[in-house]
BALOBA-1460 file (C-alpha; in Angstrom, 3 decimals):
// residues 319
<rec num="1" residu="x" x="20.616" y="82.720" z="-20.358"/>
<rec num="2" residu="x" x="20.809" y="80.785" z="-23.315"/>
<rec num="3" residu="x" x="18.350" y="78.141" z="-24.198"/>
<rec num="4" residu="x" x="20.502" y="75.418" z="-24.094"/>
<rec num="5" residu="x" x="21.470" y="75.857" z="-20.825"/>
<rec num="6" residu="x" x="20.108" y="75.644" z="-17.334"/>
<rec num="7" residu="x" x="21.003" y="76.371" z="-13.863"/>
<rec num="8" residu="x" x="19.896" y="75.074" z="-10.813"/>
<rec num="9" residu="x" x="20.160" y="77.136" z="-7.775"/>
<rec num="10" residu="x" x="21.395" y="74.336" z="-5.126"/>
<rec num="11" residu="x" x="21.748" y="77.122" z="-2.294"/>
<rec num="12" residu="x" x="21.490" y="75.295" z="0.465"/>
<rec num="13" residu="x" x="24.930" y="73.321" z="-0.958"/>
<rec num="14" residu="x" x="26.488" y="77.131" z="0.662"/>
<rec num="15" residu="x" x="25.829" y="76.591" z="3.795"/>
<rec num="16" residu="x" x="28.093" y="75.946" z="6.474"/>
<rec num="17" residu="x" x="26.547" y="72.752" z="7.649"/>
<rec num="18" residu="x" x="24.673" y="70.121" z="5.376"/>
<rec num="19" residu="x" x="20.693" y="71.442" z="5.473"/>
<rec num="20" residu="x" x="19.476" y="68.149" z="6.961"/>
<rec num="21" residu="x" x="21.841" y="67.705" z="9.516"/>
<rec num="22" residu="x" x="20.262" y="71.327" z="10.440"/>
<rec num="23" residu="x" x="16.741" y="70.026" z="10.278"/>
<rec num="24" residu="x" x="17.148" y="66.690" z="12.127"/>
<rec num="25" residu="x" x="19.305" y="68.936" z="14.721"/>
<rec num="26" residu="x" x="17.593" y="71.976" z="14.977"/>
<rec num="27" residu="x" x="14.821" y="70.225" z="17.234"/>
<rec num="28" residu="x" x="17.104" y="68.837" z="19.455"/>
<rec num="29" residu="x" x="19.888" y="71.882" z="19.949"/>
<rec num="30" residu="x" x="16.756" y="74.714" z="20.385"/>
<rec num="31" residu="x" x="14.913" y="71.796" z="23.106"/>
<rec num="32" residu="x" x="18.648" y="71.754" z="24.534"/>
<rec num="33" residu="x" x="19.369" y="75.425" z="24.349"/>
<rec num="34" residu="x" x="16.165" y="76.994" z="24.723"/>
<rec num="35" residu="x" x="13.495" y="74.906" z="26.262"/>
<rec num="36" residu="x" x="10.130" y="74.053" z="24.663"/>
<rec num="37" residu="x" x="9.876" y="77.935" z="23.922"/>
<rec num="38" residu="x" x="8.051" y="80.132" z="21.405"/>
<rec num="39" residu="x" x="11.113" y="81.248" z="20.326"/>
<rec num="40" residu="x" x="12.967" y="77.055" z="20.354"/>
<rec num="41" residu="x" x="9.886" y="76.593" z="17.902"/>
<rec num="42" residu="x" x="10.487" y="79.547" z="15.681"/>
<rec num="43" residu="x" x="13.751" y="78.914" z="15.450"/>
<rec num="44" residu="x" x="12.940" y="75.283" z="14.208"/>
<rec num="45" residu="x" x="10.314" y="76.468" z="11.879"/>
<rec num="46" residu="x" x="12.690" y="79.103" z="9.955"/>
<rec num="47" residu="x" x="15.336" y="76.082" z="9.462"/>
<rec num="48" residu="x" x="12.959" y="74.218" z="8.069"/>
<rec num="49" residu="x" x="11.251" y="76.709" z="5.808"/>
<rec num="50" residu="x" x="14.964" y="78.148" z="4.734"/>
<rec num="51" residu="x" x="15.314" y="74.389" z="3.933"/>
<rec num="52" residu="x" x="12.041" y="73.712" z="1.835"/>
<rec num="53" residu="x" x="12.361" y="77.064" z="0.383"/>
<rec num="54" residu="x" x="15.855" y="75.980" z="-1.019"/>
<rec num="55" residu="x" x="14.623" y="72.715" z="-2.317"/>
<rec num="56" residu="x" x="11.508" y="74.274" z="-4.073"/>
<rec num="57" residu="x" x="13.219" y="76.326" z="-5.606"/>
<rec num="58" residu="x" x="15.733" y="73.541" z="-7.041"/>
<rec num="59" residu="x" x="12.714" y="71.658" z="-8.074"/>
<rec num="60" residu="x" x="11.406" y="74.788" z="-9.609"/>
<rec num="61" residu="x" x="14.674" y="74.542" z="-12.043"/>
<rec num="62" residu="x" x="14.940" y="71.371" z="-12.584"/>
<rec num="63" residu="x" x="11.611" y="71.363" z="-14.026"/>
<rec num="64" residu="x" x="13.147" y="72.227" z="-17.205"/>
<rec num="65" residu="x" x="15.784" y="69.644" z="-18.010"/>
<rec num="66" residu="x" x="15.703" y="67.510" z="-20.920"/>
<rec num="67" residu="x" x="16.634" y="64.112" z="-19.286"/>
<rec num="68" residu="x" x="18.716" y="61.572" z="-20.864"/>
<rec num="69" residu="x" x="16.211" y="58.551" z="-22.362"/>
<rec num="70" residu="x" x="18.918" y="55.268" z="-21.104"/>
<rec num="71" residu="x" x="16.856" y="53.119" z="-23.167"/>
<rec num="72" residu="x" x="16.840" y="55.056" z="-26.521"/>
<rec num="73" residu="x" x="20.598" y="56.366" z="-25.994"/>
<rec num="74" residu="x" x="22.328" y="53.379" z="-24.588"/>
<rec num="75" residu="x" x="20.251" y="50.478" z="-25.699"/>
<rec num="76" residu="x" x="20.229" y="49.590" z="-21.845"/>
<rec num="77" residu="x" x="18.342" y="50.259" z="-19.026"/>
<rec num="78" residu="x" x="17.444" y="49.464" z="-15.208"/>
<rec num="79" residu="x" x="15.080" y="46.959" z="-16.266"/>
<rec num="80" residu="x" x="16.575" y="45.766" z="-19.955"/>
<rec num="81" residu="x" x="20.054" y="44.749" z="-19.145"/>
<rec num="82" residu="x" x="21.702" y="41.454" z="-20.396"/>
<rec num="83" residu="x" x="23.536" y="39.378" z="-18.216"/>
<rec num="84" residu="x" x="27.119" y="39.385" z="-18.770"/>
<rec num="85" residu="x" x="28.230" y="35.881" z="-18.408"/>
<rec num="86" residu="x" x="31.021" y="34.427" z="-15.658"/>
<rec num="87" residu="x" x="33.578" y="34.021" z="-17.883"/>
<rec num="88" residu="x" x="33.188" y="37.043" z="-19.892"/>
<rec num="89" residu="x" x="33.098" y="38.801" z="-16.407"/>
<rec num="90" residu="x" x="36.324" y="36.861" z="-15.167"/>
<rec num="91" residu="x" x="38.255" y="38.581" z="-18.861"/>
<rec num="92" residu="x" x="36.829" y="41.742" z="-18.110"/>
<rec num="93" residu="x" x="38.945" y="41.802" z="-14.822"/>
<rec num="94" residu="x" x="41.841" y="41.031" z="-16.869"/>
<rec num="95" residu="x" x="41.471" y="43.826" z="-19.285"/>
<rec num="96" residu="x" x="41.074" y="46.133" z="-16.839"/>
<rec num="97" residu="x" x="43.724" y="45.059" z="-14.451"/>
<rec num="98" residu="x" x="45.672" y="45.353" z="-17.368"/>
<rec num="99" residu="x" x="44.924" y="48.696" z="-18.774"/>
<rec num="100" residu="x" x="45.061" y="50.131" z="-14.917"/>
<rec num="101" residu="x" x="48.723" y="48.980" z="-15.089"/>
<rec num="102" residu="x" x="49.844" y="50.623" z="-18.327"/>
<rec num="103" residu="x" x="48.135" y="53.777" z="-18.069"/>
<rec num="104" residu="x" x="48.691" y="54.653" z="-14.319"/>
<rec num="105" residu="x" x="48.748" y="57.848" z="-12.333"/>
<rec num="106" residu="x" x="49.877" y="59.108" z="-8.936"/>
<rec num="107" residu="x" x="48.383" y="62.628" z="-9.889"/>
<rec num="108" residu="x" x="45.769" y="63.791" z="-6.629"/>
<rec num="109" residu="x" x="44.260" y="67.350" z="-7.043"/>
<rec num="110" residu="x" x="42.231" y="69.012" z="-3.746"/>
<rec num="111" residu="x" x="39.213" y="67.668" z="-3.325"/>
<rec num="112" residu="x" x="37.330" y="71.405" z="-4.741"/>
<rec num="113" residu="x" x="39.625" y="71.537" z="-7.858"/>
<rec num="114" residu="x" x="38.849" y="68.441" z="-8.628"/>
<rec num="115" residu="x" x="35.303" y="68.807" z="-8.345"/>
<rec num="116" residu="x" x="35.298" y="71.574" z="-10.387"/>
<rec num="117" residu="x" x="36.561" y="69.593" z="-12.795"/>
<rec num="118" residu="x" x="34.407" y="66.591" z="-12.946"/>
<rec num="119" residu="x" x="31.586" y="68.953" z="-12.662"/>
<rec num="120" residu="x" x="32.929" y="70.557" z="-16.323"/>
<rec num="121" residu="x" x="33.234" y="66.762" z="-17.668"/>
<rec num="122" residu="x" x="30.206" y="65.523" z="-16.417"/>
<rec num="123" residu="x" x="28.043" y="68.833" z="-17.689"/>
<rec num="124" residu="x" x="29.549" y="68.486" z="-20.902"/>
<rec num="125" residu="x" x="28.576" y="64.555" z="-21.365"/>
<rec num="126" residu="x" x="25.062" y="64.933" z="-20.733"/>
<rec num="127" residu="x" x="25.305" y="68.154" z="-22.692"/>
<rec num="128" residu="x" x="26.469" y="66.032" z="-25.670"/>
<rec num="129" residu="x" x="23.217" y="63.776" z="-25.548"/>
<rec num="130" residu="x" x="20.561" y="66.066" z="-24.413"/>
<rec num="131" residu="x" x="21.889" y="69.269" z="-26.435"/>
<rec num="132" residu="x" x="21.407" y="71.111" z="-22.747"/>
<rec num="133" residu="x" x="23.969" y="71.756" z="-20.164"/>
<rec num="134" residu="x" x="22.898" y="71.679" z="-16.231"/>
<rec num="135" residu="x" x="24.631" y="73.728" z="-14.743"/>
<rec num="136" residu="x" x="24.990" y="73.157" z="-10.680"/>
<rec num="137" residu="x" x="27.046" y="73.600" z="-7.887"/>
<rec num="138" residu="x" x="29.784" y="72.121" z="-7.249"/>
<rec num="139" residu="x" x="30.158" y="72.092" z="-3.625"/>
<rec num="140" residu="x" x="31.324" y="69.228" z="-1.828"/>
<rec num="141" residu="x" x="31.167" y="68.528" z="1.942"/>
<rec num="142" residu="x" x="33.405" y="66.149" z="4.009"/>
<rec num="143" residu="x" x="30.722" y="65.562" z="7.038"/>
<rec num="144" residu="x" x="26.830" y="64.285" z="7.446"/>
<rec num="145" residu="x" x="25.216" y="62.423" z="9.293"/>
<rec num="146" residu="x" x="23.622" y="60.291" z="6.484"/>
<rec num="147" residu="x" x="27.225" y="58.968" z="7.490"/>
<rec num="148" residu="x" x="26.177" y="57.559" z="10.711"/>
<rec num="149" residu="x" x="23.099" y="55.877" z="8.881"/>
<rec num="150" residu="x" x="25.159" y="54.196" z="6.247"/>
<rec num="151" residu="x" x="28.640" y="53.346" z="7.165"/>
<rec num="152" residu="x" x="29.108" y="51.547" z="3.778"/>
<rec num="153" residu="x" x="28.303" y="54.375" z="1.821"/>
<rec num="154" residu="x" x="31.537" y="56.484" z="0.491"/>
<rec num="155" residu="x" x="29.221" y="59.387" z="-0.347"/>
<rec num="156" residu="x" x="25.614" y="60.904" z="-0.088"/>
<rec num="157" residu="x" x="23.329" y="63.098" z="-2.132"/>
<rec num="158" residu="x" x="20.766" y="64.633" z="-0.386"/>
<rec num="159" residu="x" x="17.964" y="64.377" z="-3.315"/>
<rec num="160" residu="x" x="15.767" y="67.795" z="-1.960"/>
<rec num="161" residu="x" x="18.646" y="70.368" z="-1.846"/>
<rec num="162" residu="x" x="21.195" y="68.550" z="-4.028"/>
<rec num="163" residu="x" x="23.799" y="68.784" z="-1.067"/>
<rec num="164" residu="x" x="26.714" y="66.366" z="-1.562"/>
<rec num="165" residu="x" x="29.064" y="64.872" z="1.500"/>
<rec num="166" residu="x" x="31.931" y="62.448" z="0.582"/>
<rec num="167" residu="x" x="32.638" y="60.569" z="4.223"/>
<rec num="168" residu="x" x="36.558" y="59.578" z="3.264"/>
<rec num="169" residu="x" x="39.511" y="60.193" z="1.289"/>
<rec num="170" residu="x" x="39.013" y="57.066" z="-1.594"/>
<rec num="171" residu="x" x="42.328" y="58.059" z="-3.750"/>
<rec num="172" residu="x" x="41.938" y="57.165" z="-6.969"/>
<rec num="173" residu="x" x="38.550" y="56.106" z="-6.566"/>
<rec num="174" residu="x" x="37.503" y="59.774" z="-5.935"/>
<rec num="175" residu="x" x="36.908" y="61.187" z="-9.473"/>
<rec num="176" residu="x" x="33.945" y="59.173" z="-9.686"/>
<rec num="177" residu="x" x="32.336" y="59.043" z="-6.506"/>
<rec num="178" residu="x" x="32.011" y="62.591" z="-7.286"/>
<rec num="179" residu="x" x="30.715" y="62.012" z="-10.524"/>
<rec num="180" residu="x" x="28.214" y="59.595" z="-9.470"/>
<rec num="181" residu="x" x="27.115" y="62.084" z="-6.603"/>
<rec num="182" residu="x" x="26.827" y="65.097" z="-8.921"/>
<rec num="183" residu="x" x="24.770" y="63.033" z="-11.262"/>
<rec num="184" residu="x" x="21.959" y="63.135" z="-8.215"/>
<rec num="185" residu="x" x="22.097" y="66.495" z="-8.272"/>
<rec num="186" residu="x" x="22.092" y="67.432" z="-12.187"/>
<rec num="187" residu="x" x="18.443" y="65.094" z="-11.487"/>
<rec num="188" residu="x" x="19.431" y="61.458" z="-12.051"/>
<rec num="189" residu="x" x="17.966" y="59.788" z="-8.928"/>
<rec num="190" residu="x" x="18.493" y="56.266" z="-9.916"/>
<rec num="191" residu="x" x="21.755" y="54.966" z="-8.821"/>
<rec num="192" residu="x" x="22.295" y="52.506" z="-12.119"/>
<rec num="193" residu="x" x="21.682" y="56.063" z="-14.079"/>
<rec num="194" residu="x" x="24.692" y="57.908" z="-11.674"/>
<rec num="195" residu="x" x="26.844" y="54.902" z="-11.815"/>
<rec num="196" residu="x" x="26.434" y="55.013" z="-15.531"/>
<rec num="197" residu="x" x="26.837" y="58.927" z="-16.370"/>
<rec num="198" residu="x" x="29.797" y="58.851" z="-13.656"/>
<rec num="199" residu="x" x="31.971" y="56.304" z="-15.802"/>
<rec num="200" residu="x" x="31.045" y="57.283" z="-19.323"/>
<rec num="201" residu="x" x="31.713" y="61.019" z="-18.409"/>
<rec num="202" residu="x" x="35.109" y="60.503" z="-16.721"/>
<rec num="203" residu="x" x="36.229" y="57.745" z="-19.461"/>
<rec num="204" residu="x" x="35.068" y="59.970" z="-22.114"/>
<rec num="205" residu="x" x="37.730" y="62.777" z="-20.919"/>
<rec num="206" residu="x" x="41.162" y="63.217" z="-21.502"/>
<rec num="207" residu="x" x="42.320" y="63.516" z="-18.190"/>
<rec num="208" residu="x" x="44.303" y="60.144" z="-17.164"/>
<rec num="209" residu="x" x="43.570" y="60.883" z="-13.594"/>
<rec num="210" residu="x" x="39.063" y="60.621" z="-14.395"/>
<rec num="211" residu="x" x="39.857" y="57.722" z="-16.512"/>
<rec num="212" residu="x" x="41.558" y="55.880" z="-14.642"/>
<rec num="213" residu="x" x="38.794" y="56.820" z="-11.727"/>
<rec num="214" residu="x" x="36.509" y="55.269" z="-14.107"/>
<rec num="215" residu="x" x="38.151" y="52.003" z="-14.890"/>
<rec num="216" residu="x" x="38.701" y="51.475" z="-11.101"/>
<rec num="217" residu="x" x="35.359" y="51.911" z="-10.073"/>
<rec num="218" residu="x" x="34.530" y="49.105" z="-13.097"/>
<rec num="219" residu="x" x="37.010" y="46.751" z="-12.048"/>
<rec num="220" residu="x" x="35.748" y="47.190" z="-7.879"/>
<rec num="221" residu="x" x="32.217" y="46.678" z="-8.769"/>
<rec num="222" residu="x" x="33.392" y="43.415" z="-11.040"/>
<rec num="223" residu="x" x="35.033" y="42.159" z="-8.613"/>
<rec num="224" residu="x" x="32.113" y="42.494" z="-5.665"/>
<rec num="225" residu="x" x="30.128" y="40.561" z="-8.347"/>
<rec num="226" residu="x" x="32.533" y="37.596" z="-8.720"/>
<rec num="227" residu="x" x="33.284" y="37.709" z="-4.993"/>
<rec num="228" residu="x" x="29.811" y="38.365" z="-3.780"/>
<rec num="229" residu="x" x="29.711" y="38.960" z="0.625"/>
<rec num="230" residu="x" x="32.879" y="36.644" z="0.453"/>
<rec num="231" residu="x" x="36.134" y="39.070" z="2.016"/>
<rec num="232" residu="x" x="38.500" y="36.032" z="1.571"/>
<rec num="233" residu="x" x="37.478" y="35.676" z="-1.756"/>
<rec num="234" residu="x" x="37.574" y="39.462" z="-2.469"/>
<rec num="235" residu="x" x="41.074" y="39.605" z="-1.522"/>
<rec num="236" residu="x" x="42.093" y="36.491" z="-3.355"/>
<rec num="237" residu="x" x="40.648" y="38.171" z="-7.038"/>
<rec num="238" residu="x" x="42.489" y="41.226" z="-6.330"/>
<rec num="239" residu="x" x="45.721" y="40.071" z="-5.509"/>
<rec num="240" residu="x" x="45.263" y="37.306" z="-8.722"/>
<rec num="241" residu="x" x="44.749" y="40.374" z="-10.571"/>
<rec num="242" residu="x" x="48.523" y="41.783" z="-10.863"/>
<rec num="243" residu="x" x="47.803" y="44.994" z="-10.020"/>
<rec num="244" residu="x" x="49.764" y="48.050" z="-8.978"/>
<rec num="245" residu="x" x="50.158" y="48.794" z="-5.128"/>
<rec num="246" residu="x" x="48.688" y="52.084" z="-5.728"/>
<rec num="247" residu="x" x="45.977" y="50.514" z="-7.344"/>
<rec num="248" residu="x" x="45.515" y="47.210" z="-5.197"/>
<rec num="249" residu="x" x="45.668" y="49.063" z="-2.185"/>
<rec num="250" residu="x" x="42.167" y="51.169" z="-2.445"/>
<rec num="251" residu="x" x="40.258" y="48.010" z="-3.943"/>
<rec num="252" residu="x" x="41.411" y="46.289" z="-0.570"/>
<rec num="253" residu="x" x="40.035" y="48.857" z="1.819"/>
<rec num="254" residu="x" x="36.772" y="49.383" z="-0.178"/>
<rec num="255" residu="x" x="36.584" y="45.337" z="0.226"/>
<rec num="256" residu="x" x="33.729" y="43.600" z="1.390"/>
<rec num="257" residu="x" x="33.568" y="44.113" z="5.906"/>
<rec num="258" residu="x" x="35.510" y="41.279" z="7.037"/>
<rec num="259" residu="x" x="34.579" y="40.636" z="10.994"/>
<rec num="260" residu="x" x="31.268" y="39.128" z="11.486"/>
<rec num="261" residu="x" x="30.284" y="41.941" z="13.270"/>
<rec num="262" residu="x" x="30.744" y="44.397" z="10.527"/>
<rec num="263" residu="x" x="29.339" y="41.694" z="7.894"/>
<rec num="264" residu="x" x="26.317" y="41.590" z="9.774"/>
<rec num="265" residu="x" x="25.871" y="45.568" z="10.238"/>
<rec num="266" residu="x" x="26.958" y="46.361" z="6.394"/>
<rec num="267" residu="x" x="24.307" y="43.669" z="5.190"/>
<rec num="268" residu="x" x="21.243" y="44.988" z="7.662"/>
<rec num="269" residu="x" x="22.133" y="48.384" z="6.059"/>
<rec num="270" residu="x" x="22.380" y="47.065" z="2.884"/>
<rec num="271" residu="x" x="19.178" y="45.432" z="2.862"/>
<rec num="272" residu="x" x="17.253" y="48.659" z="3.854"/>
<rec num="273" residu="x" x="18.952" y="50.793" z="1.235"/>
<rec num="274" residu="x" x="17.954" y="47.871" z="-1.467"/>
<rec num="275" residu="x" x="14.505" y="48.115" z="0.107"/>
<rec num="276" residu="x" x="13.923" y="51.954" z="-0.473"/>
<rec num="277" residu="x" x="15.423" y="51.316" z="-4.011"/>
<rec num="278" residu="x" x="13.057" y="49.451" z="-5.161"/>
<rec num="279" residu="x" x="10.451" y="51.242" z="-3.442"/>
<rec num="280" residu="x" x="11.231" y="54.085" z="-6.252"/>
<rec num="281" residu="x" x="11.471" y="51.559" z="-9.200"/>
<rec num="282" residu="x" x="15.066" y="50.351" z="-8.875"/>
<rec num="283" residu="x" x="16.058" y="47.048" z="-8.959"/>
<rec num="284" residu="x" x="18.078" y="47.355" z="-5.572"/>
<rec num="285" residu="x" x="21.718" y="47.533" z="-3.783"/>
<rec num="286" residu="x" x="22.932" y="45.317" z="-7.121"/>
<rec num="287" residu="x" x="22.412" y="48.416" z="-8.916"/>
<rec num="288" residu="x" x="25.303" y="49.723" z="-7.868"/>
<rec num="289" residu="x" x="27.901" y="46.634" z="-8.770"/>
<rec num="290" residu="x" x="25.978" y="43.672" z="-11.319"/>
<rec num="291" residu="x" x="23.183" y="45.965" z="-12.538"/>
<rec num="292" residu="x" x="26.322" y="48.644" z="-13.495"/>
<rec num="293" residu="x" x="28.296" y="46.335" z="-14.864"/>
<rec num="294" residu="x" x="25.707" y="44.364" z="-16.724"/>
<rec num="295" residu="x" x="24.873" y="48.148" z="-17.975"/>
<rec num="296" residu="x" x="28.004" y="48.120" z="-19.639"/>
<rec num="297" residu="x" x="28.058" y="45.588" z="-21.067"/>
<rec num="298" residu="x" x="24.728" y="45.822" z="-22.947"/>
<rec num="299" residu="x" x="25.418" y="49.217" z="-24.431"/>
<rec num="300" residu="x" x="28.702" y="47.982" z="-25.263"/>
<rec num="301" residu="x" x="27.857" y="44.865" z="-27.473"/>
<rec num="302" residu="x" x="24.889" y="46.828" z="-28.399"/>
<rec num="303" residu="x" x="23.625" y="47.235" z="-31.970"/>
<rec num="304" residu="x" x="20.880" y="50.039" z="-31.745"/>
<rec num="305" residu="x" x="22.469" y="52.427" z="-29.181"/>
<rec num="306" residu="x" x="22.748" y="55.687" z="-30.436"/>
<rec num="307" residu="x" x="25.958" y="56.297" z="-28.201"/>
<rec num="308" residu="x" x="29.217" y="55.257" z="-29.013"/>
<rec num="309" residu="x" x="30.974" y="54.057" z="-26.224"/>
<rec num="310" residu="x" x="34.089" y="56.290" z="-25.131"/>
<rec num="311" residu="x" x="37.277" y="54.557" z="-26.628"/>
<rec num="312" residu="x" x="38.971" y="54.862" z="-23.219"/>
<rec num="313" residu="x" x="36.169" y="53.144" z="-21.307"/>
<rec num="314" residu="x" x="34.859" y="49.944" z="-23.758"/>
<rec num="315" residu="x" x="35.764" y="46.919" z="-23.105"/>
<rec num="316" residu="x" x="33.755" y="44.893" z="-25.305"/>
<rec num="317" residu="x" x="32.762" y="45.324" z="-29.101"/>
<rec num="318" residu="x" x="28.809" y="45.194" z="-30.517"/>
<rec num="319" residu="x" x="28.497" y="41.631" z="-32.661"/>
């Protein structure tokens, strides 16, 4: 294998049912199936070892990437961000409303081609900064029960075995949900860093169908800032925006929860993520929407980045 390349095994992305549904289930089917047995508890000990054995090994490869430095690269990180200010926010809405207008596409691949294909794009990008391309799996799953746990989430990463489960058909938003989730498993565990090599790999490509993913996911995430819990005012910004149908329709159903009910169950679940993000040195759930943005924003106006921002995907210009 060359020495600029690197590939991590991600087995347990094979199998037919996501490897922690099988060890949070295993238990419970063999106590079902087979009583408290010696031969329930084998059964539960080999789906745990094939399990651990999977994700040791994973570890055991990823032990020799050469990881993106945000900070040196970007001139922005998780902690060193500037604030992008209301009104510069409220423009940036504009611009991309606008650009999501001109350069639209109805193009939808299957959900595997097109994974394939943001694999190849997001491999490449890193491979462009670090001089080393990850190579992974690209297998995608459409079940989990992580679902159950987080019913705001669009997608999962399981960070041991690298599997990936995307809970709904997003349209256009798609591209990068994959991106972001494939980031987790080429070893980017932050969710600032997946939001970030998500959007810069799909705007960096020459496929209208990942940039536009890109922009999308920019202007959704702008617009949770500006509109905050807020549905009514969520629904207000998008329809002030001009947008497409196509494109007004997705940002809509990704929209804040709008019965008290659900605005009460999203932010409990919200507020536990944030909690175990910041347990691992994240800033929180913010990451995902202002710290993103804000990302953005820095490297963009930035004047000791040693990335150039891809022409498709800047908004702003370094002063």
């Amino acid at each position: 294998m060359p020495e600029d390349e690197i590939r991590i095994s991600n087995r347990a992305t094979y199998w037919l049912v996501a490897p922690l549904d099988l060890v949070i289930g295993a238990p419970l089917l063999t106590r079902v199936l087979l009583g408290a047995t010696p031969v329930g508890r084998v059964v539960q000990a080999a789906v745990l070892g094939a399990y651990l054995g999977s994700a040791l090994r994973d570890w055991h490869d990823r032990r020799g990437i050469r990881r993106i430095a945000f900070r040196q690269e970007f001139g922005a990180d998780v902690h060193h961000l500037v604030s992008m200010p209301g009104e510069v926010r409220e423009a940036e809405v504009r611009i991309l409303a606008e650009r999501l207008g001109d350069g639209f596409t109805a193009r939808r691949r299957p959900r595997r081609e097109l994974a394939v294909e943001v694999d190849r794009h997001l491999t490449e990008y890193i491979a462009g900064i670090t001089g080393q391309r990850v190579r992974t799996s690209a297998e995608i799953r459409g079940f989990a029960l992580a679902q159950l746990a987080l019913p705001f989430a669009q997608g999962t990463c399981d960070i041991l075995s690298g599997d990936v489960a995307i809970f709904r058909d997003t349209g256009p938003f798609e591209p990068h949900i994959i991106a972001h989730e494939f980031s987790h498993r080429k070893g980017y565990w932050k969710e600032l860093h997946a939001q970030v090599l998500g959007y810069l790999a799909l705007a960096a490509s020459e496929e209208p169908e990942l940039r536009q993913a890109a922009l999308l996911e920019r202007l959704y995430r702008n617009l949770r800032v500006l509109a905050g819990s807020d549905r009514a005012r969520f629904d207000r910004l998008v329809m002030r925006a001009a947008l497409r149908p196509e494109v007004r329709k997705p940002l809509i159903e990704l929209g804040p929860a709008s019965s008290a009910v659900g605005r009460r169950l999203e932010a409990g679940m919200r507020q536990l993520y944030g909690a175990r993000m910041r347990v691992t040195g994240q800033t929180g759930i913010s990451d995902y929407d202002l710290g993103f943005t804000n990302f953005l924003y820095t490297f963009e106006t930035s004047t000791i980045a040693r990335q150039t921002p891809p022409a498709a995907g800047a908004v702003h210009r370094a002063v």
